[in-house]
N, C-alpha and C positions, 0 to 999 in steps of 0.2 A: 241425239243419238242414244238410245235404249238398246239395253243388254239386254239378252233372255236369257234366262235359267233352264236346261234341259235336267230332265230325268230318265233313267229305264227300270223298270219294275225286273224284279227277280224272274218275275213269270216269263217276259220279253226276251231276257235273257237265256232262258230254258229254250225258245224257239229259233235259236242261232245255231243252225246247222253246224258250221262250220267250229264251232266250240265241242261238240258231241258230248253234251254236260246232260245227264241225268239225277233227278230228284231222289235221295236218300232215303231226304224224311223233313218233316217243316210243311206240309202241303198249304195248310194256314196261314203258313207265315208268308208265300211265295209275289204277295203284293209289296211288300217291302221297296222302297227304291234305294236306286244308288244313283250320286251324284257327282258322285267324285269320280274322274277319271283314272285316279291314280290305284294300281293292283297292287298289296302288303302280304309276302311272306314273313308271316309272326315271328319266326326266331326266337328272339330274347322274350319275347312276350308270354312267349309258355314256359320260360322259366320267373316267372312273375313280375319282370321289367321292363316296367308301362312308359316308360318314360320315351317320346317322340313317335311312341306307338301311332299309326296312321288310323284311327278308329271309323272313320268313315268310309274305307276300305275294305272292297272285299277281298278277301284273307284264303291264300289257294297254300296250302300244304302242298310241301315236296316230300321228293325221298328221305330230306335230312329232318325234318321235322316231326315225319311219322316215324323214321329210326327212332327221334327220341322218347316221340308220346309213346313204343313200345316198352322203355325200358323205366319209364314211371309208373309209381302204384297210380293207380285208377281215381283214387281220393282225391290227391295233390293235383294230377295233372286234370279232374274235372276243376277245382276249386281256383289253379291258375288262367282255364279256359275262362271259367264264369267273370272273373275279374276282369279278364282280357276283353269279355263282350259288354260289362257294366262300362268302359270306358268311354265309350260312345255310341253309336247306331251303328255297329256294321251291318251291313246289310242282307248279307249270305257269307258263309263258308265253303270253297272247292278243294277236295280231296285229288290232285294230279296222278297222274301212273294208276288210273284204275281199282285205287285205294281203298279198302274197307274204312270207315272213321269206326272207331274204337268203341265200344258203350259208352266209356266220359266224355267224349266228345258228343255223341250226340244228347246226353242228356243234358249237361252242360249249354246246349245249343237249343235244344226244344223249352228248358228251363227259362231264355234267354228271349221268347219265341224268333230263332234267328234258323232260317233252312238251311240243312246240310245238303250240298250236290257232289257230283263226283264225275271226273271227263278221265276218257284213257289216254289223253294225248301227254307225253311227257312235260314236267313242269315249265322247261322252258317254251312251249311251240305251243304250252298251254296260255301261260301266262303274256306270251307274245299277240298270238290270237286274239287274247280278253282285252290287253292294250291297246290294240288296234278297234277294236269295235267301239270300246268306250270313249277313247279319244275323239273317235268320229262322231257318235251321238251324245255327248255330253260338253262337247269344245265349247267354250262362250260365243253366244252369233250377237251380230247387232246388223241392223238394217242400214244404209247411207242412200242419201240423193245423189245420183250422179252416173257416169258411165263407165264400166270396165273394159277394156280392150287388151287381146295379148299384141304387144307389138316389138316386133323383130324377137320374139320370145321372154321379154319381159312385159309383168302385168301391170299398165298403166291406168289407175284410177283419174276420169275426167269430173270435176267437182266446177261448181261454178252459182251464181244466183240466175234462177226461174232466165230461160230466152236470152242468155248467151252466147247461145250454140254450140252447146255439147255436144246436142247428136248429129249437126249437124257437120260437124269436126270430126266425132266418128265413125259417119258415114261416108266422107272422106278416105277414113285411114280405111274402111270394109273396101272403096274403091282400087287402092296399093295393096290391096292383099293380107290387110291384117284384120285379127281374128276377134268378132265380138265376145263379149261373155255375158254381158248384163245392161242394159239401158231401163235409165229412172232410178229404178230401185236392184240395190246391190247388196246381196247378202255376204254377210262375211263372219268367217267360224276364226277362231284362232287355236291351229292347232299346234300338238308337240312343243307345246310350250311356248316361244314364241313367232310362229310361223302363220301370218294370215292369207287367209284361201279366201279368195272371193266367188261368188255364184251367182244365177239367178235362181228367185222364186219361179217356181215350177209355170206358175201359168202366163208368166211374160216371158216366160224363156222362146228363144231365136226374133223376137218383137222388138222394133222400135215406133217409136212417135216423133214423127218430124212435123216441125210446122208449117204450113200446108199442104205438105202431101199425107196426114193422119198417120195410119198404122201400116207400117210394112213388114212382110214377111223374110227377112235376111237370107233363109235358107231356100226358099222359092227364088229371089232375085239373083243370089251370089252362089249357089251352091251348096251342099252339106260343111264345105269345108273351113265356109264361112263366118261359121257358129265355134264356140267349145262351151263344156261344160261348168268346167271352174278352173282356175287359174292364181297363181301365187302372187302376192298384191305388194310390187314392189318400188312404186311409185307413185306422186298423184301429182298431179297438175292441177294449180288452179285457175282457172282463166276470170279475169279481173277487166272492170271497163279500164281505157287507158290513160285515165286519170290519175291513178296512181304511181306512186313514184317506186320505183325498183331499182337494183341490185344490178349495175350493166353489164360491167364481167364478171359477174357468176362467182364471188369468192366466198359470199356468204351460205353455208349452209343450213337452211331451215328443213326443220323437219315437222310431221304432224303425228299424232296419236291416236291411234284405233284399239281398241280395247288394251291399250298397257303399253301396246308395240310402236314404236317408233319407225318412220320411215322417211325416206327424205322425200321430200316437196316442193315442187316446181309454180313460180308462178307466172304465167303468158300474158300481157295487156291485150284487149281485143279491139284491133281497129279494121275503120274497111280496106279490104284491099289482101288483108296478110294471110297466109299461106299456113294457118296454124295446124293442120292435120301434116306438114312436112315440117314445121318446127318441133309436133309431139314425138315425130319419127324419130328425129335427130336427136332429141331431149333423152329418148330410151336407149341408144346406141351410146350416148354419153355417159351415161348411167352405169351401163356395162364396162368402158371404159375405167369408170372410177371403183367399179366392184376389183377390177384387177390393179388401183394405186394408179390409175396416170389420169391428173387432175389438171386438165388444161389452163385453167382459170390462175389455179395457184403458181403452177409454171412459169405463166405467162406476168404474174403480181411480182412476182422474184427476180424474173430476171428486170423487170422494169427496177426497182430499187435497187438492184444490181448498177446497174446503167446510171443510175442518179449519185451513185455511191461514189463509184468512178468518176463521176463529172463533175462531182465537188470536189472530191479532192485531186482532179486535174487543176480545178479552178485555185484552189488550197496553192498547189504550188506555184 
């Protein structure tokens, strides 16, 4: 499983409509990238306290910020920018509310070669907008083998070794009415921190591979409705030849690792005969079940030593 590193160049940036950010001054500098998802109103940083400064951040001046770079000589408040930009790469500078930046700020910034922009949309709806875009294109992706399916509205990842029949199992669940997202290969971002979104690659998307009927078109066979785009990755199932030894009532919970995030994980033996596209169904409803605290398993392990509790010390007296 490989991580990818995204980037967006300043220039990229400039062509996001919906940010309505224009270039200052920096035209040079507008190849710059940013990496970091995370948006930093400097604050304390322009009064020269660098300390936890976000320096890989790009840095949007509000109302309160340019109040203050007003009422600083021009000297101090260039010499505490320059420091502010020495700290790291930030990558641009956005001036919110339609903002002039001040002469020490931009020379401070062209000094720095770092581009000054400027958007009219107010700091919050600015700063919101910029969050939103860079979380989407900068989230951490990693590729998995396996199938994504929405079912009963949670997103169950189908995992398994080569010819076990994943898709065949989720071609199955496409049968009841639930919703592919991705077969073979499953892209998945983790966004807002820890939240994984799975997708597919664009050119296998509504596609699956079965074995021996090849390639089939999902949305020609089942409808539009039988596809979705991407979907929140809230489970995985492994299916396992049935060999192995498992967990019968369900008390143990294991979970698996997708870039950092934890989720729980199911594992199904696969013999002939078994009905596993209606065990994954039940497997995601149970799921839901435990999202709201009612854990049948545990219920069910308690009152039993309840029972044994009682019956010894029936026996006791």
């Amino acid at each position: 499983m490989k991580e990818f590193t995204k980037s967006v160049t300043v220039s990229e940036l400039l062509q996001v409509k919906r940010l309505h950010l224009e270039l200052v001054c920096g035209k040079r500098y507008i190849h710059r990238e940013i990496t970091s998802p995370s948006v930093n109103r400097p604050g304390l940083a322009l009064c020269g306290h660098l300390d936890y400064f976000l320096s890989n951040s790009v840095q949007v001046f509000g109302q309160g910020e340019y109040s203050f770079c007003l009422k600083q000589k021009p000297s101090v408040l260039r010499a505490n920018i320059t420091k502010m930009l020495e700290k790291g790469q930030v990558p641009c500078l956005i001036m919110a509310a339609d903002r002039e930046p001040l002469p020490a700020i931009k020379k401070a910034c062209l000094a720095a070669d770092v581009p000054v922009l400027k958007s009219d949309l107010p700091w919050a709806q600015c700063v919101a907008e910029l969050s939103r875009f860079l979380d989407d294109r900068l989230a951490p992706v990693t590729h998995l083998h396996g199938v994504l399916l929405n079912v009963s509205g949670s997103g169950v990842l189908i995992r398994g070794q080569a010819g076990i029949g994943k898709s065949e199992c989720a071609l199955e669940l496409i049968k009841r009415g639930h919703i592919l997202i991705a077969d073979d290969v499953v892209e998945v971002q983790k966004r807002l921190g820890r939240m994984l979104i799975g997708s597919c690659p664009e050119m296998l998307k509504h596609y699956m591979e079965v074995r021996g009927l090849g390639i089939l078109d999902i949305d020609l066979l089942f409808g539009i409705g039988a596809t979705l785009d991407e979907t929140a990755i809230e489970l995985e199932v492994q299916l396992v030849p049935a060999t192995e030894k498992l967990d019968r009532l369900g008390v143990d919970h294991k979970t698996t690792q997708i870039l950092g995030v934890e989720i729980p994980s199911l594992t199904l033996p696969v013999t002939p005969g078994r009905n596993l596209a209606v065990l994954i169904e039940v497997a995601a409803l149970n799921h839901q079940l435990k999202q709201k605290g009612i854990y049948s398993a545990q219920e069910f392990s308690l009152k039993m030593l309840n029972r044994m509790k009682q019956t010894a010390n029936n026996h006791g007296n």
